[in-house]
N, C-alpha and C positions, 0 to 999 in steps of 0.2 A: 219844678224839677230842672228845667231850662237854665234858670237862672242860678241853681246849686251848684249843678253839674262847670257851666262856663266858671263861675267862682273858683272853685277848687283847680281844673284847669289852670286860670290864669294863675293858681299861686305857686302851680309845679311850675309855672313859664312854659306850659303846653295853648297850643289852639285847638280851637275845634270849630270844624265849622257850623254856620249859623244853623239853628235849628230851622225846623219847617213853621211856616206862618200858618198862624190860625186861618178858616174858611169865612170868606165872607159874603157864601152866595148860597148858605143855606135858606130852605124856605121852610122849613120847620114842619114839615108833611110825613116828618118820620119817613125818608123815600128811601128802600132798598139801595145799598150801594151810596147812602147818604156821604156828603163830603165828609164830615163829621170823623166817619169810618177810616176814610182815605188818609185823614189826619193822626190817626190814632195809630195805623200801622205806620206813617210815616215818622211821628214821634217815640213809636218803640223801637223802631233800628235805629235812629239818632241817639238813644238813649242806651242802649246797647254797643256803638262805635264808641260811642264816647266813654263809659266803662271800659271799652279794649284800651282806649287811647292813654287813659288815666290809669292803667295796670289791672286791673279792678278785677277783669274776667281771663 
């Protein structure tokens, strides 16, 4: 989705900014509030700005 999204992007000659990094301090405990989570809402408002940005919504 990252890498779609930046593509199309660069081909209107728009930016966006960088997406959010994957976690890499999961311990895989399935822990309430996992990073995982943190990631997932953070890549759906990136993913959503970037839609505004590209006209989309």
């Amino acid at each position: 989705m990252f890498a779609a999204l930046q593509a199309q992007a660069l081909a209107q000659g728009l930016a966006l900014r960088p997406p959010p990094a994957e976690p890499t301090t999961c311990c895989g405990r399935g822990c309430n509030g996992c990073v995982w989570e943190g990631f997932a809402d953070a890549a759906e408002y990136w993913r959503q700005e970037a839609l505004l940005v590209l006209g989309y919504e």
